[in-house]
MDTraj code that builds the backbone (N, CA, C; nanometers):
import mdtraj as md
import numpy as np

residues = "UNK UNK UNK UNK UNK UNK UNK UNK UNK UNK UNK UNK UNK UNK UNK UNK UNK UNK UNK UNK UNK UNK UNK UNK UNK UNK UNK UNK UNK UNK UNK UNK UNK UNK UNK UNK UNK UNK UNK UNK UNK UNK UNK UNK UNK UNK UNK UNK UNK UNK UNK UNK UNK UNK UNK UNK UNK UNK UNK UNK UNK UNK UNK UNK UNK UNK UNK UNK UNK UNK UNK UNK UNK UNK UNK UNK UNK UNK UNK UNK UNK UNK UNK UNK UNK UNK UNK UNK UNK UNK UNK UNK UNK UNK UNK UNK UNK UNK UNK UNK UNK UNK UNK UNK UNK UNK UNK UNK UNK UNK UNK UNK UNK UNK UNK UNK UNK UNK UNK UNK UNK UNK UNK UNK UNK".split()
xyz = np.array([
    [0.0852, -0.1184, 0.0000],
    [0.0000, 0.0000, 0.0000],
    [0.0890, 0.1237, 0.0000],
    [0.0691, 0.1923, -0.1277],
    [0.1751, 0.3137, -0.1171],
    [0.0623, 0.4377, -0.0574],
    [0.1318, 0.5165, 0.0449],
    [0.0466, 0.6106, 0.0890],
    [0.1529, 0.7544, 0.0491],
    [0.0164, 0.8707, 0.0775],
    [0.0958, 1.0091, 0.0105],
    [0.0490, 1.1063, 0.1146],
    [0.0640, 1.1725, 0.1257],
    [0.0222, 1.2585, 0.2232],
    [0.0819, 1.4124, 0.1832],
    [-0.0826, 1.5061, 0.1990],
    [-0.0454, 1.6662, 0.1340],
    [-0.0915, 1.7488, 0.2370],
    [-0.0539, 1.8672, 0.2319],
    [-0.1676, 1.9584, 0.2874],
    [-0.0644, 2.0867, 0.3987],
    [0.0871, 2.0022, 0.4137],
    [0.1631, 2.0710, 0.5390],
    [0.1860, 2.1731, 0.4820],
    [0.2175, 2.2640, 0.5403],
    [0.2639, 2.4053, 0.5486],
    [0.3487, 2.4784, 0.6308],
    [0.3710, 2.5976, 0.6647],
    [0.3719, 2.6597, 0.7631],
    [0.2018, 2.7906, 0.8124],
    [0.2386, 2.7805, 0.9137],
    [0.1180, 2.8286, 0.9400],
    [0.1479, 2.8952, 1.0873],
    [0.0754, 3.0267, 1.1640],
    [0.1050, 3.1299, 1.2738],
    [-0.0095, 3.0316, 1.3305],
    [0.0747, 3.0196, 1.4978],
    [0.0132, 2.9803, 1.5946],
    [-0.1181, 3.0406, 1.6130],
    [-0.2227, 2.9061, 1.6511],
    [-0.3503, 2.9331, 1.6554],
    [-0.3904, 2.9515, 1.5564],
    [-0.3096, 2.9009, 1.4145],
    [-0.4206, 2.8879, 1.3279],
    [-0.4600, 2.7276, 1.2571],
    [-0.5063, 2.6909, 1.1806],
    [-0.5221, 2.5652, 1.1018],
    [-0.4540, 2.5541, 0.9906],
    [-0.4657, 2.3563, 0.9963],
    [-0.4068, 2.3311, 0.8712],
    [-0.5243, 2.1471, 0.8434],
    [-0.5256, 2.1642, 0.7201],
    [-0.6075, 2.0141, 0.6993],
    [-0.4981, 1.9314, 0.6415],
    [-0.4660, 1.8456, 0.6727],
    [-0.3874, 1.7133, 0.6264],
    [-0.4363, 1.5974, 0.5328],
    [-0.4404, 1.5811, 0.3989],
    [-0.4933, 1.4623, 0.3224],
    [-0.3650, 1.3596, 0.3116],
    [-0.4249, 1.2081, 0.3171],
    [-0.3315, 1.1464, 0.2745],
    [-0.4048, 1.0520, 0.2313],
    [-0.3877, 0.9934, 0.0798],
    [-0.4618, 0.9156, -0.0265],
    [-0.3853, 0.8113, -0.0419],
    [-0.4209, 0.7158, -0.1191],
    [-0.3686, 0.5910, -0.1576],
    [-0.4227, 0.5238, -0.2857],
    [-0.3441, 0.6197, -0.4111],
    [-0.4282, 0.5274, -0.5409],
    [-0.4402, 0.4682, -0.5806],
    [-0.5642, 0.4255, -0.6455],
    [-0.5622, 0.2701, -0.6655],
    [-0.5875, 0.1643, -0.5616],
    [-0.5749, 0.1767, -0.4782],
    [-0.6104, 0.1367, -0.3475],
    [-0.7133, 0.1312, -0.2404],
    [-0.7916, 0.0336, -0.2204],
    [-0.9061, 0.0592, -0.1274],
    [-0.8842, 0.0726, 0.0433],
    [-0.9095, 0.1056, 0.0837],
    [-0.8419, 0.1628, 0.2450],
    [-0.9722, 0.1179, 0.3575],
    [-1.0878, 0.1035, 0.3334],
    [-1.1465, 0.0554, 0.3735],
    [-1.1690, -0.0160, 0.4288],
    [-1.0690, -0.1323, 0.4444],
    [-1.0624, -0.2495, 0.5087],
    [-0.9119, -0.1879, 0.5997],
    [-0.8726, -0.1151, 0.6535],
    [-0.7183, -0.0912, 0.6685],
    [-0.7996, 0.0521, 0.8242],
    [-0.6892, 0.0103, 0.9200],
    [-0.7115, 0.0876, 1.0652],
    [-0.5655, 0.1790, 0.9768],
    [-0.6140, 0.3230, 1.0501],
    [-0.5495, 0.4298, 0.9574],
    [-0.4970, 0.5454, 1.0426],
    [-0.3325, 0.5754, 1.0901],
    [-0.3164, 0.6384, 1.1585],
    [-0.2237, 0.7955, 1.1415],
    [-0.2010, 0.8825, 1.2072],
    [-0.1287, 1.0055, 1.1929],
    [-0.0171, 0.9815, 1.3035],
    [0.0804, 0.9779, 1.2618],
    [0.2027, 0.9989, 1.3638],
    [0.2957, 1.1156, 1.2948],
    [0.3521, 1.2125, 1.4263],
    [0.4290, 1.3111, 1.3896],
    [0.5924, 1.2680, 1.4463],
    [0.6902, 1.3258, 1.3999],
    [0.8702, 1.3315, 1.4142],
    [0.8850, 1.4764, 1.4437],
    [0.9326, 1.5390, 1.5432],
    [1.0067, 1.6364, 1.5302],
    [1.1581, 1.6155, 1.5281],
    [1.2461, 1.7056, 1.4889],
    [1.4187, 1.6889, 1.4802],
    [1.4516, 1.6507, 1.6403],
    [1.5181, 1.5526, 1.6412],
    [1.5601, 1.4838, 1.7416],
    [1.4839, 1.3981, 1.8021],
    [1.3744, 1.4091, 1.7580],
    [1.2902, 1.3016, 1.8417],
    [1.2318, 1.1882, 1.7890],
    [1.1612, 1.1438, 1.8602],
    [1.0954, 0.9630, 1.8108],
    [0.9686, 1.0226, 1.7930],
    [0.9132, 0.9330, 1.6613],
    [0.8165, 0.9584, 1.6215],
    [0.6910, 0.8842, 1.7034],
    [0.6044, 0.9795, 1.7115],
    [0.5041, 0.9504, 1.8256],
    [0.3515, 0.9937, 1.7457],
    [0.2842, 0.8341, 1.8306],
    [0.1082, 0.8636, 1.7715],
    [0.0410, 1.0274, 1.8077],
    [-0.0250, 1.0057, 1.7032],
    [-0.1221, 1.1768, 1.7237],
    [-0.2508, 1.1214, 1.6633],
    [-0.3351, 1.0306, 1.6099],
    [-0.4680, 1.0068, 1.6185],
    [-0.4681, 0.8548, 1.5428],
    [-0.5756, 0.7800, 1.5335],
    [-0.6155, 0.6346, 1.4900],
    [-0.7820, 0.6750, 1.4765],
    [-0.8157, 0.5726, 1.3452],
    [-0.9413, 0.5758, 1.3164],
    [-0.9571, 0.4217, 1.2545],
    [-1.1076, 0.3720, 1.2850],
    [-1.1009, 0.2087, 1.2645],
    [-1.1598, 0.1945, 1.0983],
    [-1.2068, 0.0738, 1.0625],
    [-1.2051, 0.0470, 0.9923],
    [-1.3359, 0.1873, 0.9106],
    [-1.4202, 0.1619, 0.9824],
    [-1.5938, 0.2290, 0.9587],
    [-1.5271, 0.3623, 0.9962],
    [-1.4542, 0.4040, 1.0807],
    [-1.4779, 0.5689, 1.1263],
    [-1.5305, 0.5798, 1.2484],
    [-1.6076, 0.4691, 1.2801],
    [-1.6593, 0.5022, 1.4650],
    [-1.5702, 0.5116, 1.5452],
    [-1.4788, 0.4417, 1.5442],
    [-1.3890, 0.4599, 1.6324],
    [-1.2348, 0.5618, 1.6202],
    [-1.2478, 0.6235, 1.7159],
    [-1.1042, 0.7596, 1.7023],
    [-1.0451, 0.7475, 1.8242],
    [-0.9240, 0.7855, 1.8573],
    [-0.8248, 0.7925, 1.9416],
    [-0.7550, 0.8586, 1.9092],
    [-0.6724, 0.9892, 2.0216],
    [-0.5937, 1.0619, 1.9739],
    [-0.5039, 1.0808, 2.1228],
    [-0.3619, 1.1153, 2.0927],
    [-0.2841, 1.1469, 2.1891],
    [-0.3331, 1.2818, 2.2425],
    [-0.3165, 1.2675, 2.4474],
    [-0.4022, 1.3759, 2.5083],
    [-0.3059, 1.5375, 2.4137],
    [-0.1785, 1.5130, 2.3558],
    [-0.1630, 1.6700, 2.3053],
    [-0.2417, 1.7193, 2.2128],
    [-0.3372, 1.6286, 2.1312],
    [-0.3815, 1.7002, 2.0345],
    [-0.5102, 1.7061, 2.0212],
    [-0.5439, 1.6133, 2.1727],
    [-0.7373, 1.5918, 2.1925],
    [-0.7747, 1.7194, 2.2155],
    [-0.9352, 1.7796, 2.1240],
    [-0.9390, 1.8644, 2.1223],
    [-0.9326, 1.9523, 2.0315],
    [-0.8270, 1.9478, 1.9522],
    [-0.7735, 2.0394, 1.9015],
    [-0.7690, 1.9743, 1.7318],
    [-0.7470, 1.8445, 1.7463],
    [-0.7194, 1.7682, 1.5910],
    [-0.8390, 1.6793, 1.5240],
    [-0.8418, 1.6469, 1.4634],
    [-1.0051, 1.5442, 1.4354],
    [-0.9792, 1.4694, 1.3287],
    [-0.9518, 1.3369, 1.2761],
    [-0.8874, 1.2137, 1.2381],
    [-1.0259, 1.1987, 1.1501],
    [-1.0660, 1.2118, 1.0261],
    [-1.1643, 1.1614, 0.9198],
    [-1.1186, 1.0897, 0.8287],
    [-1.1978, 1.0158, 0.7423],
    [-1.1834, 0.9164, 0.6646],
    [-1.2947, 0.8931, 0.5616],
    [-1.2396, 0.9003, 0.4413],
    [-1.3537, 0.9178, 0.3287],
    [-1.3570, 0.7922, 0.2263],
    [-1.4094, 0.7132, 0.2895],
    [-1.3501, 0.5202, 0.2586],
    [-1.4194, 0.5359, 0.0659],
    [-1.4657, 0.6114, 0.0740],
    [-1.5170, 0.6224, -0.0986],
    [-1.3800, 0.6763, -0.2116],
    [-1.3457, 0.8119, -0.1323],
    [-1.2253, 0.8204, -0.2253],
    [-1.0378, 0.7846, -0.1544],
    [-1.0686, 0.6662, -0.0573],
    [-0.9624, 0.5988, -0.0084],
    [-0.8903, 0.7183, 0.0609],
    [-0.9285, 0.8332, 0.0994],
    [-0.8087, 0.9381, 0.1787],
    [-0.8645, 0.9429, 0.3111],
    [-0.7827, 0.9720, 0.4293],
    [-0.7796, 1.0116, 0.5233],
    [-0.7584, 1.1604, 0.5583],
    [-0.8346, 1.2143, 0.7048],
    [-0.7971, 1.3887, 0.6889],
    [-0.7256, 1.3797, 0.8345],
    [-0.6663, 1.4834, 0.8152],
    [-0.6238, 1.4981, 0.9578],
    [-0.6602, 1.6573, 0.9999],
    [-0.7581, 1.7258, 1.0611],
    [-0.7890, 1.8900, 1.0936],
    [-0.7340, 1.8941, 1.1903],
    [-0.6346, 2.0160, 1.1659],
    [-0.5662, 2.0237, 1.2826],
    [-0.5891, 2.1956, 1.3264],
    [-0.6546, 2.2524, 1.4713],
    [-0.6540, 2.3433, 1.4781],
    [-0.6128, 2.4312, 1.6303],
    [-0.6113, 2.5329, 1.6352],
    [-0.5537, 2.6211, 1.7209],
    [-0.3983, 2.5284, 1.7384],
    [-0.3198, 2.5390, 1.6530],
    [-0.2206, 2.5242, 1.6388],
    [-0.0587, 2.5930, 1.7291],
    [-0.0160, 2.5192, 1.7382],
    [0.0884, 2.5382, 1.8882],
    [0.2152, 2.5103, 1.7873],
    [0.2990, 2.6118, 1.8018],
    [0.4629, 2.5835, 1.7672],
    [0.5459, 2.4340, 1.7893],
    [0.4678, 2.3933, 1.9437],
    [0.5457, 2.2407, 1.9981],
    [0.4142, 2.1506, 1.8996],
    [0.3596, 2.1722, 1.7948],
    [0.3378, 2.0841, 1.6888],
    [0.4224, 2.0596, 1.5627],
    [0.5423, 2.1541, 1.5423],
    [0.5714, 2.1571, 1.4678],
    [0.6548, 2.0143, 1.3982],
    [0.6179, 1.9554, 1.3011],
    [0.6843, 1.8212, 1.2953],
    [0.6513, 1.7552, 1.1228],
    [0.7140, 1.6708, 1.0948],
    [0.6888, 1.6060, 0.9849],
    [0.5983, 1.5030, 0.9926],
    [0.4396, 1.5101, 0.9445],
    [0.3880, 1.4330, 0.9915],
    [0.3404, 1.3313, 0.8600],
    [0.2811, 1.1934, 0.9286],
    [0.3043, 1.0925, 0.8218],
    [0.1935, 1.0232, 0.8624],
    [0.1033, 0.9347, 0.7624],
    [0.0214, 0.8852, 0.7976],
    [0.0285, 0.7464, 0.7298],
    [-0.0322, 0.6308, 0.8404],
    [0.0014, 0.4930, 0.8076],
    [-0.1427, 0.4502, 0.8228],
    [-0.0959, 0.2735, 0.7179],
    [-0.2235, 0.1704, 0.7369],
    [-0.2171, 0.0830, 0.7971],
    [-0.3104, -0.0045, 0.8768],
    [-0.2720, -0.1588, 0.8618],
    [-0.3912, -0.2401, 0.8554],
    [-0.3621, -0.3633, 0.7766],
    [-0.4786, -0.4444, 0.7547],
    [-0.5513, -0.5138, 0.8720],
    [-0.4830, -0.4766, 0.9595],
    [-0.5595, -0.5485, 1.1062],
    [-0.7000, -0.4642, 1.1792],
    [-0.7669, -0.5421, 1.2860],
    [-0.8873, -0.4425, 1.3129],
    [-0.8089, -0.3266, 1.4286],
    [-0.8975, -0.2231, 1.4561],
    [-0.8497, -0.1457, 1.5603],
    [-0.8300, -0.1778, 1.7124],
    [-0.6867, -0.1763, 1.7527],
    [-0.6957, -0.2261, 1.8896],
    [-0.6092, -0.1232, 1.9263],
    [-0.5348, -0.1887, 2.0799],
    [-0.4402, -0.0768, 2.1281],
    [-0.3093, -0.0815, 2.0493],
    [-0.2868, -0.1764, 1.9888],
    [-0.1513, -0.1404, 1.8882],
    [-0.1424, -0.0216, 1.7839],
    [-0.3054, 0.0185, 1.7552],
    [-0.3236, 0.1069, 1.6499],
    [-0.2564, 0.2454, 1.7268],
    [-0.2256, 0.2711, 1.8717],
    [-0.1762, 0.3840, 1.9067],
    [-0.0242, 0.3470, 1.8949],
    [0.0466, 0.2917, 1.8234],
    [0.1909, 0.2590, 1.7995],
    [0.2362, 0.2388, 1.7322],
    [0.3436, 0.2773, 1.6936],
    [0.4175, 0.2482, 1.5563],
    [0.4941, 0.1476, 1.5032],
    [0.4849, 0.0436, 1.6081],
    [0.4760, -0.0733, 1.5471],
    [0.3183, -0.1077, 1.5047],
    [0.2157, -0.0861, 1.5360],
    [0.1184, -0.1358, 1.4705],
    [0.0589, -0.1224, 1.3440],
    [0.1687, -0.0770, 1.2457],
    [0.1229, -0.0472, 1.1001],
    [0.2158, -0.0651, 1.0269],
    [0.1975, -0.1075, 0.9026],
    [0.2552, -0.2089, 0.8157],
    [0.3038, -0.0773, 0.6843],
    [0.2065, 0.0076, 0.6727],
    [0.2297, 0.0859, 0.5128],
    [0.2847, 0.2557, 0.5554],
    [0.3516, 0.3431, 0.5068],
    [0.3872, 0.4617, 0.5671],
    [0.3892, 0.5491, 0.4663],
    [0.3424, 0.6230, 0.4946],
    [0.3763, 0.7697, 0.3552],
    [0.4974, 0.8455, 0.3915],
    [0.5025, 0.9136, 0.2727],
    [0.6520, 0.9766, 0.2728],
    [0.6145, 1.1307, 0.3720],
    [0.5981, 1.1616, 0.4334],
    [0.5773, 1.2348, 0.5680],
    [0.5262, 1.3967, 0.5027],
    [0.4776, 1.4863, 0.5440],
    [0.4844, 1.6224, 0.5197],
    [0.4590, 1.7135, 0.5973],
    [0.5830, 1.8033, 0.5933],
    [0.6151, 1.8932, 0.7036],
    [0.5373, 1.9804, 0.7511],
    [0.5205, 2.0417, 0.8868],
    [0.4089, 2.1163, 0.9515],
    [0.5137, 2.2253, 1.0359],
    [0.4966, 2.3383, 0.9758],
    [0.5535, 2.4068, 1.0750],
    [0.4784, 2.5455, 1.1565],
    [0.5275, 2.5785, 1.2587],
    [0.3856, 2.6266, 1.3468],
    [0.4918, 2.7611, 1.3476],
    [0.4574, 2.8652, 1.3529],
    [0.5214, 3.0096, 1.3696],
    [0.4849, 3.0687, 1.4858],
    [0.5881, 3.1264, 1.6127],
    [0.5215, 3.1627, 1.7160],
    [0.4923, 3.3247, 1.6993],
])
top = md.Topology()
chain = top.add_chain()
for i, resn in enumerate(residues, 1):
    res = top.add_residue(resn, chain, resSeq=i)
    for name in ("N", "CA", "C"):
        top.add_atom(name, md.element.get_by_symbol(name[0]), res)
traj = md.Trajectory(xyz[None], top)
């Protein structure tokens, strides 16, 4: 599953940014679908999970609130809304699949099999 992911920018604190990440050719529908961010020096860490249907969401407490994890199983993309935006978001963020159902592995990065090539988010204070 090749994944892509668009939408980063830079952008002034407290404001928004929407995150798409598609997969063509590809049905996603059957696939638990997640957002993890990297900042420089650090380990890349979960920021939201969504299950197969969309009922189910989970997000790390930094971004509950503030981010909202959608999924448009018709044209295979995932969204990521990210708003009132904080500088300590700033990061390359990347979004993964995996063919398994949603459990607690879906908050980890071992629990996904496919990865997009990441796109950068930078927050301006």
């Amino acid at each position: 599953v090749q994944l892509a992911e668009s939408g980063g920018g830079l952008v002034q604190a407290g404001g928004s940014l929407k995150l798409s990440c598609a997969a063509p050719g590809r049905t996603l529908s059957r696939y638990t679908l997640g957002w993890f961010r990297q900042a420089p020096g650090k380990e890349r860490e979960f920021v939201g999970t969504v299950s197969w249907s969309g009922e189910i969401t989970y997000y790390a407490d930094s971004v509950k609130g503030r981010f909202t994890i959608s999924r448009d199983n018709a044209k295979n993309t995932i969204y990521l809304q990210m708003n009132s935006l904080k500088p300590e978001d700033t990061a390359v963020y990347y979004c993964a699949a995996d063919s398994r159902q949603w459990g607690l592995r879906s908050r980890t990065v071992s629990g996904y099999d496919y990865w997009g090539q990441g796109t950068q988010v930078t927050v301006s204070s």
